[in-house]
NUVOLUM-859231 format. One line per 10 residues: number of its first residue (from 1); their letters; for each residue x, y, z of C-alpha. Coordinates in nm, 2 decimals, m for minus. Layout:
N
NUM = A = X/Y/Z; ...
***
This chain:
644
1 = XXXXXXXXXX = 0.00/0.00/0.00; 0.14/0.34/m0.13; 0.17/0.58/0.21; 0.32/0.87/0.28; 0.31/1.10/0.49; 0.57/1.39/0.61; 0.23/1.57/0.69; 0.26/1.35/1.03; 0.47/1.44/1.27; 0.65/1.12/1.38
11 = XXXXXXXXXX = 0.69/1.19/1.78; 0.62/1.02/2.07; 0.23/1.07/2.19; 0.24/1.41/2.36; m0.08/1.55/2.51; m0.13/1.87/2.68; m0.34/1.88/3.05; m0.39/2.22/3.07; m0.79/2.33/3.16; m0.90/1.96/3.11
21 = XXXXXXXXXX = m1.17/2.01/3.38; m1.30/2.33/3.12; m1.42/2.05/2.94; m1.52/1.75/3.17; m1.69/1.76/3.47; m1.57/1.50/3.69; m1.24/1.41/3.66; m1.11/1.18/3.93; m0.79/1.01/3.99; m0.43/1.11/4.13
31 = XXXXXXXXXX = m0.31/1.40/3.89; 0.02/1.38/3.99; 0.06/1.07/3.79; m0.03/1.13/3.45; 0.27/0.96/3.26; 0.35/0.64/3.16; 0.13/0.34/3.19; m0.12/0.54/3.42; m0.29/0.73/3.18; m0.39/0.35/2.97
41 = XXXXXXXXXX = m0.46/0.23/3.34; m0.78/0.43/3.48; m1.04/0.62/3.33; m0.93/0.92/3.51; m0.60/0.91/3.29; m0.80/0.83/2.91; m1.03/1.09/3.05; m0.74/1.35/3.02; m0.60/1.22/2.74; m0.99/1.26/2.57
51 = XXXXXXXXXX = m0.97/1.62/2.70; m0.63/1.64/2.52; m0.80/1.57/2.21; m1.11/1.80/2.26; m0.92/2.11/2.27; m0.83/2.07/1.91; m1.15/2.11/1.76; m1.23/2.35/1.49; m1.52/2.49/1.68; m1.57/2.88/1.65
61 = XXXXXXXXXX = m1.57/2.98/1.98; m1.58/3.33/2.06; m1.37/3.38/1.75; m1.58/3.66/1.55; m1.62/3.49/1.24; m1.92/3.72/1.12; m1.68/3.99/1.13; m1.61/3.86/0.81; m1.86/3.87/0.65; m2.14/4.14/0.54
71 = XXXXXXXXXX = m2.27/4.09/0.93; m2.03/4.25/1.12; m1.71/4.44/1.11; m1.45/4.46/1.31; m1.40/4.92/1.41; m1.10/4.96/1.19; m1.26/4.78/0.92; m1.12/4.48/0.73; m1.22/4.22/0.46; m1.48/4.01/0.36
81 = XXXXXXXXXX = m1.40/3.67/0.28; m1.50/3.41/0.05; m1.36/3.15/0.30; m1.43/2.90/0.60; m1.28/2.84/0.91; m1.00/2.55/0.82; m0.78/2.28/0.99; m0.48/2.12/0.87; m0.27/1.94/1.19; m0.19/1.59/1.12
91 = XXXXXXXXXX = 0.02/1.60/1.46; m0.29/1.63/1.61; m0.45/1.40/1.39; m0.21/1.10/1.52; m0.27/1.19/1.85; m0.63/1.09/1.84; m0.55/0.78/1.63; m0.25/0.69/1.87; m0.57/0.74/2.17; m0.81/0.50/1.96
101 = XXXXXXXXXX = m0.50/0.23/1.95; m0.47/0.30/2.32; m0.80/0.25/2.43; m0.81/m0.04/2.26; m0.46/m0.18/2.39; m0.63/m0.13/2.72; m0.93/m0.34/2.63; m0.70/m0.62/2.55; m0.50/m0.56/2.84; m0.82/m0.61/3.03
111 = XXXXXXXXXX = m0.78/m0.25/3.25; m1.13/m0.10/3.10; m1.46/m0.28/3.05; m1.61/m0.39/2.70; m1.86/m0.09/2.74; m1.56/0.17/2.83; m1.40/0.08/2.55; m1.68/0.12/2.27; m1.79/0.44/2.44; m1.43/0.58/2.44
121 = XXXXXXXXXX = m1.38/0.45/2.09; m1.69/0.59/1.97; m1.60/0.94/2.15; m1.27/0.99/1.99; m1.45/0.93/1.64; m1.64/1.21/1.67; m1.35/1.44/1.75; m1.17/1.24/1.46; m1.45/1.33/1.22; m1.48/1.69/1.39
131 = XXXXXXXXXX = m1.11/1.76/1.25; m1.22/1.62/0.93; m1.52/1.81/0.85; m1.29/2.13/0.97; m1.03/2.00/0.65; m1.29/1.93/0.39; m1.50/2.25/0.40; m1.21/2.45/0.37; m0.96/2.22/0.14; m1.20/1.99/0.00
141 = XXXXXXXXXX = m1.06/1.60/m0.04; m0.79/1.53/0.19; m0.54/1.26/0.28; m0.77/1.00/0.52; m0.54/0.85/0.84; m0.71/0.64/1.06; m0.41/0.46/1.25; m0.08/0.63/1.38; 0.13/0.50/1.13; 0.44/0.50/1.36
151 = XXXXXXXXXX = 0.48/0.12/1.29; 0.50/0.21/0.90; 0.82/0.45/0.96; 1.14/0.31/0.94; 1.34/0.66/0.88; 1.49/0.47/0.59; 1.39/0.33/0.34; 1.05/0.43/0.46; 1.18/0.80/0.53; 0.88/0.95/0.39
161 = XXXXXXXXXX = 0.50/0.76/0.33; 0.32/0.93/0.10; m0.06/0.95/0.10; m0.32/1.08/m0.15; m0.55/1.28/m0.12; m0.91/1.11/m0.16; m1.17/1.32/m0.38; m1.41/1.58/m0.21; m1.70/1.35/m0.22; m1.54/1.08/m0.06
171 = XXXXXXXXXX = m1.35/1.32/0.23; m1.78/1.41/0.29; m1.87/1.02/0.30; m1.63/0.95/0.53; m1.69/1.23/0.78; m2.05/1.11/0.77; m1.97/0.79/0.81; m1.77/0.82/1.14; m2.04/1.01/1.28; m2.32/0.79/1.21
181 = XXXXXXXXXX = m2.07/0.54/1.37; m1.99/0.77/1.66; m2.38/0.87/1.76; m2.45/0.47/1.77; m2.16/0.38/2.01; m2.23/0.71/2.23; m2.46/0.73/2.56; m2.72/0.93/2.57; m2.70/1.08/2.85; m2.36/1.18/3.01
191 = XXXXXXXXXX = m2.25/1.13/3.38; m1.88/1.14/3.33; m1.84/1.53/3.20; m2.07/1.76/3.08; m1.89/1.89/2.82; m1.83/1.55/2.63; m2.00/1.47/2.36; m2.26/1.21/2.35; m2.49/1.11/2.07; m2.70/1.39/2.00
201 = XXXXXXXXXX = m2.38/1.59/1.95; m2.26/1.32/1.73; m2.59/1.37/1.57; m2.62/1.69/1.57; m2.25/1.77/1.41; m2.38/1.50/1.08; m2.71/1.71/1.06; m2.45/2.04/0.99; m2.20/1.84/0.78; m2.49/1.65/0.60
211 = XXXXXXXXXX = m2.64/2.01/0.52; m2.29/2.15/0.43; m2.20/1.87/0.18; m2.55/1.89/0.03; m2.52/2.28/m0.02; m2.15/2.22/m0.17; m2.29/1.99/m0.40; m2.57/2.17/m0.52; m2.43/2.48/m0.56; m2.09/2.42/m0.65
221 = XXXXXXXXXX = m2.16/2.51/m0.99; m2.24/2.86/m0.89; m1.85/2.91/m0.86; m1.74/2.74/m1.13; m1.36/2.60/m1.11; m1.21/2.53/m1.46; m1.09/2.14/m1.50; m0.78/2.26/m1.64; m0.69/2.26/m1.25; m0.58/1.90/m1.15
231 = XXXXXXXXXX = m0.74/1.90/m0.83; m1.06/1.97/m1.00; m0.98/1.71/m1.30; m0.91/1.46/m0.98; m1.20/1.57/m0.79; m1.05/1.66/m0.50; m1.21/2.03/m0.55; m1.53/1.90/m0.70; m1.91/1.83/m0.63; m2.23/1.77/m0.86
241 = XXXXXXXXXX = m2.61/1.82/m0.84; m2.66/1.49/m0.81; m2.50/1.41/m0.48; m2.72/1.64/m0.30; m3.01/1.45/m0.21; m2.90/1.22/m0.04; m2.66/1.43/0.19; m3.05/1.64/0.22; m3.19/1.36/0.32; m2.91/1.23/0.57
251 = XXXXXXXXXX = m2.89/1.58/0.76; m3.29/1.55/0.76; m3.28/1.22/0.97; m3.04/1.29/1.19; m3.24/1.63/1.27; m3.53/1.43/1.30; m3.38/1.18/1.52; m3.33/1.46/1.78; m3.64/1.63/1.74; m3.82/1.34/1.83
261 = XXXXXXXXXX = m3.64/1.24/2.09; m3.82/1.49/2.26; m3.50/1.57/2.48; m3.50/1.89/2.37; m3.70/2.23/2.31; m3.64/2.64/2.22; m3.56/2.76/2.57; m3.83/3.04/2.66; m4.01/2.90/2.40; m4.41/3.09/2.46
271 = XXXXXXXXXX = m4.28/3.42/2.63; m4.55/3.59/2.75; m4.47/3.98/2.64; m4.21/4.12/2.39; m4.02/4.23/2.70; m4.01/3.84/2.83; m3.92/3.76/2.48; m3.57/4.00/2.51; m3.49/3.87/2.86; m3.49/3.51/2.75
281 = XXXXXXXXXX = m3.31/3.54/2.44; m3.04/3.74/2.60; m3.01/3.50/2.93; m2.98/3.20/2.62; m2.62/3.30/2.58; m2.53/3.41/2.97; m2.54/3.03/3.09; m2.62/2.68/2.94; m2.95/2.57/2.92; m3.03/2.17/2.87
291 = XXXXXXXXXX = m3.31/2.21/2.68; m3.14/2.44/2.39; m2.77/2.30/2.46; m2.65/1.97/2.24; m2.28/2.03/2.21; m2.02/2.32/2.30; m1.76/2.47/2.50; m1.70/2.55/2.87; m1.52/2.86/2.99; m1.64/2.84/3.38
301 = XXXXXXXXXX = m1.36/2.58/3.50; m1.24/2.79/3.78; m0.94/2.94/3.61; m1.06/3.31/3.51; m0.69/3.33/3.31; m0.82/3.05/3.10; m1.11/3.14/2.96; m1.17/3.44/2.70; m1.21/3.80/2.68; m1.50/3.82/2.46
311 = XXXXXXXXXX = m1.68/4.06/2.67; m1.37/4.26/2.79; m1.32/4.40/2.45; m1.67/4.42/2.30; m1.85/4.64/2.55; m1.99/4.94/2.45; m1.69/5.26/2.56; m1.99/5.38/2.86; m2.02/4.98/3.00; m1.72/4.91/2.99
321 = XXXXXXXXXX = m1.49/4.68/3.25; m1.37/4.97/3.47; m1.04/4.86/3.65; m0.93/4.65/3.36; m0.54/4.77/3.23; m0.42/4.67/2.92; m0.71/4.62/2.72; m0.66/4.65/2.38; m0.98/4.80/2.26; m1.32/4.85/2.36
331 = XXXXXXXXXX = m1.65/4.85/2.13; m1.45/4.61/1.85; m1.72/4.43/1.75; m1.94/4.63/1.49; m2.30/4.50/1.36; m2.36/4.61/1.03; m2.66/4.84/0.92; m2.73/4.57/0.65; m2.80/4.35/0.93; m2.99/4.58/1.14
341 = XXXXXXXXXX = m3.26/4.63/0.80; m3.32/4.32/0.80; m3.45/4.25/1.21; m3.85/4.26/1.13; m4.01/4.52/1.28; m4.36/4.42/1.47; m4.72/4.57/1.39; m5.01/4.61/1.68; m5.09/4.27/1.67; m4.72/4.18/1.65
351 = XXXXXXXXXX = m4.69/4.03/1.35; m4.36/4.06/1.13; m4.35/4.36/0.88; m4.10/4.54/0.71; m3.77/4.57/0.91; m3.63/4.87/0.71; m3.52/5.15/0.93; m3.72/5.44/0.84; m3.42/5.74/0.80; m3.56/5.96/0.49
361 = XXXXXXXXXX = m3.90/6.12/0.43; m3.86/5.95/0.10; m3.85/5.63/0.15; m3.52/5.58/m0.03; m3.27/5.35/0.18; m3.09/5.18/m0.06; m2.89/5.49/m0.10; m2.56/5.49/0.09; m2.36/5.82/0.09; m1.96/5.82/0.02
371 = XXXXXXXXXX = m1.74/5.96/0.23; m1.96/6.10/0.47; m1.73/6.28/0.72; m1.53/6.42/0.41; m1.81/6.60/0.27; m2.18/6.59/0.40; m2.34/6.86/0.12; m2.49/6.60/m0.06; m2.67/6.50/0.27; m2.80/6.84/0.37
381 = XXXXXXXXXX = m3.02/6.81/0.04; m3.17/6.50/0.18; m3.54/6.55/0.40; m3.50/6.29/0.70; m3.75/6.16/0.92; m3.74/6.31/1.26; m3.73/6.15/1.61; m3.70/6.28/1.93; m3.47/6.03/2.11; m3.22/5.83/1.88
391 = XXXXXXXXXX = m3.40/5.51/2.06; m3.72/5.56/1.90; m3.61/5.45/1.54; m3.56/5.10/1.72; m3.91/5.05/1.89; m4.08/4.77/1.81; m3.79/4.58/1.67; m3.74/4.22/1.67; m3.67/4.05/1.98; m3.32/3.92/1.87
401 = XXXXXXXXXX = m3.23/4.25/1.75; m3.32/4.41/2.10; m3.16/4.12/2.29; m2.84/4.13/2.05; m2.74/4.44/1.93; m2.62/4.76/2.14; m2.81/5.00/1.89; m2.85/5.41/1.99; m3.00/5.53/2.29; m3.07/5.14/2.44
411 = XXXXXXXXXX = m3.03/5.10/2.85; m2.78/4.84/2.87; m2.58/4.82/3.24; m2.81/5.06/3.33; m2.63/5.31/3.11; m2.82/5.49/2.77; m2.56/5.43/2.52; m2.51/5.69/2.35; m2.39/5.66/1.94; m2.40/6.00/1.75
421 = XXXXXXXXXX = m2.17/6.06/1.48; m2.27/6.45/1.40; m2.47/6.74/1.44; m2.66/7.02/1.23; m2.65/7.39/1.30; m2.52/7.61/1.07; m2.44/7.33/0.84; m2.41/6.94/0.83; m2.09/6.80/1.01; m2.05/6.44/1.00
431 = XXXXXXXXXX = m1.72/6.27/1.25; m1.58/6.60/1.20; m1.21/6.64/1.41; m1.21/7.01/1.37; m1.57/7.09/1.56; m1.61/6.96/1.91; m2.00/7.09/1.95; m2.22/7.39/1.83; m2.48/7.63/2.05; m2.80/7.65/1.95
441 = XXXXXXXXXX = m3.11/7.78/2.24; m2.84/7.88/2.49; m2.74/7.51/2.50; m2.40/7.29/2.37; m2.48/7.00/2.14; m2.17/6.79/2.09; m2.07/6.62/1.76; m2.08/6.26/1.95; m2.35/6.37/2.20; m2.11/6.45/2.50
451 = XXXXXXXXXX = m1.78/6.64/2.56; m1.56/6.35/2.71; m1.45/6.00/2.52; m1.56/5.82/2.86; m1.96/5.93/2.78; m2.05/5.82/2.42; m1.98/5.48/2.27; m1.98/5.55/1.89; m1.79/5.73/1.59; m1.49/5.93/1.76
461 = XXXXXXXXXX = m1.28/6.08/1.48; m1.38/5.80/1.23; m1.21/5.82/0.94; m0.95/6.06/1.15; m0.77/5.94/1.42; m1.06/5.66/1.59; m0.84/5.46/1.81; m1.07/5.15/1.74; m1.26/5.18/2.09; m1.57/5.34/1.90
471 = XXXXXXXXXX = m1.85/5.20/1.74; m1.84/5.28/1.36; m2.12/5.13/1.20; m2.38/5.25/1.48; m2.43/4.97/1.61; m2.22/4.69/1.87; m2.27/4.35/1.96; m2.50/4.23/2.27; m2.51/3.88/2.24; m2.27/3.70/2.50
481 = XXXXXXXXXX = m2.23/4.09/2.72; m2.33/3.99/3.05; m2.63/4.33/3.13; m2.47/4.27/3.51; m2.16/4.43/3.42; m1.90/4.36/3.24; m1.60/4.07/3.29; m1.25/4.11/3.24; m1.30/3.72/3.17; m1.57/3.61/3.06
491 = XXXXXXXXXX = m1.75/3.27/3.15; m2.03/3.23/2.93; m2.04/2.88/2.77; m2.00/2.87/2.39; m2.30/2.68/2.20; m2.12/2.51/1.90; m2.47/2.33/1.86; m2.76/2.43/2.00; m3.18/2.28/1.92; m3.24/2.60/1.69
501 = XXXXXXXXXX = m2.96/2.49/1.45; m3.07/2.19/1.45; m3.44/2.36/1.32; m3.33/2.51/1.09; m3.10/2.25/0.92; m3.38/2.06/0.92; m3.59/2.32/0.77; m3.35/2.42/0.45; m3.32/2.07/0.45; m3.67/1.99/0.36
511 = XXXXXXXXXX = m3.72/2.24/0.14; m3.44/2.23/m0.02; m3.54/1.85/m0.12; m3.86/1.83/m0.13; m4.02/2.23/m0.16; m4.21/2.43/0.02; m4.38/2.33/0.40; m4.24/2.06/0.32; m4.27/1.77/0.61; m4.28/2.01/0.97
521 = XXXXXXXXXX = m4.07/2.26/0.83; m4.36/2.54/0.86; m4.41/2.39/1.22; m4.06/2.44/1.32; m4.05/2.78/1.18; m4.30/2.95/1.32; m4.19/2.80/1.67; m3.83/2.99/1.64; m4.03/3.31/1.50; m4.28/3.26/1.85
531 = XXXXXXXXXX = m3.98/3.23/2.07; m3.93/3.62/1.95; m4.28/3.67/1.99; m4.41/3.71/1.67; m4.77/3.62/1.61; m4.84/3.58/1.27; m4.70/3.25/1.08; m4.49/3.23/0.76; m4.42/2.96/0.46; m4.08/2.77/0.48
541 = XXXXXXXXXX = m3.98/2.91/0.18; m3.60/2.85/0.11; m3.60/3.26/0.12; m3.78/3.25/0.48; m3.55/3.01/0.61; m3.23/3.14/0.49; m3.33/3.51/0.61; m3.44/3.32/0.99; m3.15/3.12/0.98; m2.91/3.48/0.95
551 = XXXXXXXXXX = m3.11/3.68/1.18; m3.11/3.36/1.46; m2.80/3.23/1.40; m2.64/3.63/1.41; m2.24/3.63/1.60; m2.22/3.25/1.63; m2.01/3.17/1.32; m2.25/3.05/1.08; m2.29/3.32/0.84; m1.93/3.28/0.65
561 = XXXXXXXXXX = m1.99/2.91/0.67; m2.34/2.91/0.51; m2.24/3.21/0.22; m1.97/2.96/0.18; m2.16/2.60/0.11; m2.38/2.77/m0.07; m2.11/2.98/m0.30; m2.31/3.29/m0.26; m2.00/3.49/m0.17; m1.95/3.47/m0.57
571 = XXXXXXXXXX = m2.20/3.71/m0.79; m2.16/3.58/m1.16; m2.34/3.88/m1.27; m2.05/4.07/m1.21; m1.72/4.09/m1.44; m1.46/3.83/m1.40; m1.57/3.74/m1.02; m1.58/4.08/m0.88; m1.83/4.13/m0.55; m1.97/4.42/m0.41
581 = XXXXXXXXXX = m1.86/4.41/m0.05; m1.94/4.71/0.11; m2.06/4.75/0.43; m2.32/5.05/0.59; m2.36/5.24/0.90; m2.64/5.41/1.01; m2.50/5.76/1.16; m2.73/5.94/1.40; m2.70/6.33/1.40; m2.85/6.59/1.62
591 = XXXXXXXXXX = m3.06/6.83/1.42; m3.09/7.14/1.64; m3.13/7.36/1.36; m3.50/7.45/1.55; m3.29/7.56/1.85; m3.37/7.18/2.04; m3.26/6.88/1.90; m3.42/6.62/1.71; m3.24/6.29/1.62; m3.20/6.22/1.21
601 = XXXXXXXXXX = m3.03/5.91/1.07; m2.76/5.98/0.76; m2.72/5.61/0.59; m2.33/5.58/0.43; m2.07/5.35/0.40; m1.90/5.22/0.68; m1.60/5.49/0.75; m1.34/5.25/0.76; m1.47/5.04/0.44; m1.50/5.35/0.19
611 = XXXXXXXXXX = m1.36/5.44/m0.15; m1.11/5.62/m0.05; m0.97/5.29/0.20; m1.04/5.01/0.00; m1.10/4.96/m0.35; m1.46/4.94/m0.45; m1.51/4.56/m0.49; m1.35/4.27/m0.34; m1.21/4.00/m0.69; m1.37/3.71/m0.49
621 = XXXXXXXXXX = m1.28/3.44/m0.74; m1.43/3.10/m0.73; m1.11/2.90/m0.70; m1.05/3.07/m0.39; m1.36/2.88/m0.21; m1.06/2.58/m0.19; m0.79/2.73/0.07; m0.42/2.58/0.01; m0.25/2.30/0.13; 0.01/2.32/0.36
631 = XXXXXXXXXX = 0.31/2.15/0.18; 0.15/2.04/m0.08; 0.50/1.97/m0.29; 0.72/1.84/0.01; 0.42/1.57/0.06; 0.36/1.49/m0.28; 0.02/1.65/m0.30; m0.21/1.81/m0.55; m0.24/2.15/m0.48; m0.55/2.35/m0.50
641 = XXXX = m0.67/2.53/m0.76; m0.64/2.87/m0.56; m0.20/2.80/m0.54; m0.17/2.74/m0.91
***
């Protein structure tokens, strides 16, 4: 058998023990013996060697993905990217194939039961297949190790083993395979660590990577990759139509296997008001919740240096951790205005209508100005819509919206929030670093509604000399900020998979197969939409479930993934590849042109994105939905289409 592989690092088994109890419960066991035979001996010492493992998966935690993508931005701006989160580690691919052949030698050995052993076995698989599904989304076909290979080097003769890589479609199979293998071996129900995976994770993880291949596959010709490319020609970088179905119908059964387990349910499911609606969506993402939570990450173990500091560097500049030193920035994480259109707004009975913010007199928000701060003539012509606190434009907004955006004028940490990015006397200034306020009624109105950094939380000298610690879209994130206060470390767990996922693959599952309302997809819908207290009910349309699944899923490192399996990063309507990728803020000025203020809302390009930082268009080109290969050459490996 022809293998290879340099890719491997060929070292003794070398596992780290840092923060194990992060991810299980209830370790036991003497840890000052974790070398040697112990660790094969107990199930305290395969426990840490499972935790080992664990760390290495290719889960988004905390990582701001969306920032990415048209979503979010990060305050100094940055790309969008027709990319997915990879993995490429073979070292750490051995290392769970080395713990496989351990467990295993310890069966034999007879120092764990039969049951230990196919539980343990069946555990490891999923994190094999985990690292897997992280290589194929991003690099398509890869090489496929499933034993350490140590016995097969010889540093000779056999100096280097060389393995292919297997085609794209059989990379997806395989993942699949090890899952449906993994969710049949796996309890239930866990006693041994909360944070290990059991089979509704293993479940829940093929529903994703069913719906992934299945989107690659019929899609994939909406990015186009020439077979000049060998890896293409090979298909290693290539899906059809006609594989789709029955990845659909694979992520459908596994969805439906954990909806009818009835183990699990929307948390706050029936809120009784819109304000009930808010608190339980925000309190989702503050602590774990059973009913919701099927697979993620801890970051309550005990160790505050250990965890993240997600919240430390995202709160609003007026809530932010007070004694903290050091910090690198506050207010980083910037929601888009595309985003904020798009939250529903609700009507007197509460059902879902247009979500458009309402900004010009006009009607006319498609139009985003250009260099605002540069020149704001152009919007002096415009007549806006009027409202008397900056909060009013965001009444009656979705619940998710109001739960997970910091938006102008909301009460968050018991603090209005103020964002304001100009002011109207005289003339229109917009971010301007020469004009700190104007008079108008014996009063001082200030370009970013206060005199001192330490009282507003948006637009300081954008496009100036903004240190990156101000909003500059208008809007921050909410989502995972604890209202209490904030946390120089912050503790919340991270839901890699949680029920509502699990929804909505189902959902664009079904339709996707088999069309409209098809099977409970309507059902399922409409319970998400009721969880934010909307009353009316919609059609699972592909379009209604894509446009639920962005506004549910907002800040948790789906978006890039689903604009990627779907190749809707690439706009073949456009010349050679090239994608509009700009991203909007919505800029709230004081009017006091009357002598009081009134609040308006100038629509523009986000500062930091504009013509005169970026070029206009992003060349997102389709062979660049393949990432490279690391050492493709020195491993005998067909590159990817995007390194040719």
């Amino acid at each position: 058998m022809k293998k290879i592989l340099t890719l491997i690092s060929i070292v003794a088994l070398s596992f780290s023990f840092v923060a194990c109890e992060g991810l299980f419960d209830n370790l036991e066991g003497d840890k000052t013996k974790l070398s040697g035979d112990y660790l094969a001996e107990s199930e305290a010492g395969l426990s840490r060697m499972m935790a080992s493992v664990y760390a290495s998966i290719p889960m988004g935690a905390f990582s701001n993905g969306d920032k990415s993508t048209d979503n979010a931005v990060d305050t100094h701006g940055g790309g969008i990217y027709n990319s997915t989160p990879g993995f490429w580690n073979y070292t750490t691919m051995r290392d769970v194939n080395n713990l496989i052949k351990i467990i295993d030698e310890s069966y034999n050995a007879g120092k764990i039961s039969e049951t230990l052993r196919n539980t343990y076995i069946a555990e490891a698989r999923f994190v094999r297949a985990y690292y897997y599904f992280g290589m194929v989304r991003a690099y398509g076909g890869v090489p496929i190790i499933t034993e350490p290979l140590d016995d097969k080097y010889d540093g000779g003769e056999n100096a280097g083993l060389y393995i292919p890589r297997s085609t794209e479609k059989e990379t997806w199979d395989f993942v699949l395979a090890e899952l449906t293998e993994a969710a049949a071996g796996l309890p239930e129900t866990r006693t041994d660590g909360a944070y290990r995976a059991d089979k509704w994770a293993a479940l829940g993880l093929k529903s994703r990577v069913a719906l992934y291949a299945a989107s690659v596959s019929k899609y994939w010709k909406n990015a186009p990759i020439e077979t000049s490319y060998e890896a293409v020609a090979k298909k290693l970088t290539y899906m059809e139509e006609s594989y789709a179905n029955d990845y659909y119908q694979q992520c459908i059964e596994a969805c439906e296997e954990i909806i009818n387990s009835g183990k699990f349910s929307l948390y706050n499911a029936e809120p009784a008001s819109l304000d009930a609606a808010i608190t339980g969506l925000s309190d989702l993402f503050l602590a774990r919740h059973d009913e919701e939570w099927i697979f993620g990450r801890s970051y309550n173990n005990g160790t505050p240096q250990a965890s993240n500091s997600f919240d430390w560097n995202n709160s609003p500049m007026q809530a932010k951790f007070s004694e903290a030193v050091g910090v690198w920035k506050w207010g980083c994480y910037n929601v888009n205005a595309d985003l904020a259109d798009l939250y529903p707004y609700y009507d007197s009975n509460y059902n879902a209508v247009d979500g458009t913010l309402a900004t010009r007199v006009d009607g006319n928000e498609s139009t985003w100005l250009a260099q605002i701060y540069a020149d704001a003539t152009a919007a002096e012509k415009v007549e806006y819509v009027a409202y008397s606190k900056t909060a009013d434009l965001f009444a009656k907004k979705d619940a998710r919206f109001q739960a997970w955006v910091i938006y102008p004028g909301i009460n968050f940490r018991g603090v209005d929030i103020v964002i304001q990015g100009g002011i109207w006397g005289d003339k229109l200034l917009i971010c301007d670093s020469e004009k700190d306020y104007v008079t108008a009624g014996g009063k001082k109105y200030y370009m970013y509604g206060a005199s001192n950094g330490e009282e507003y939380s948006g637009f300081n000298k954008i496009g100036h000399a903004n240190d990156g610690s101000w909003y500059s879209t208008g809007f921050g994130i909410r989502k995972y900020l604890d209202p209490a206060g904030a946390k120089q470390y912050s503790t919340n767990p991270w839901y890699d998979i949680r029920y509502t996922e699990i929804l909505l693959n189902y959902i664009e599952a079904q339709v996707e197969k088999n069309g409209t309302n098809a099977g409970d997809a309507k059902k399922h819908l409409n319970a998400i939409r009721r969880r934010a207290f909307f009353k009316d009910e919609i059609d699972a349309t592909l379009e209604n479930v894509l446009k639920e699944r962005r506004l549910e899923l907002a800040f948790e490192d789906d978006r890039a993934m689903t604009l990627h399996r779907r190749r809707e990063f690439y706009r073949p309507n456009h010349p050679a590849g090239i994608t509009e990728a700009r991203r909007h803020a919505i800029i709230p000025v004081a009017d006091v042109r009357s002598g009081k203020a009134q609040y308006i809302f100038v629509r523009a390009n986000m500062m930091m994105d504009d013509t005169d930082k970026v070029p206009v268009a992003y060349e997102l080109q389709p062979k660049n939905y393949y990432g490279g290969i690391s050492n493709y050459d020195k491993n005998k490996l067909v590159p990817n289409p995007s390194q040719r």
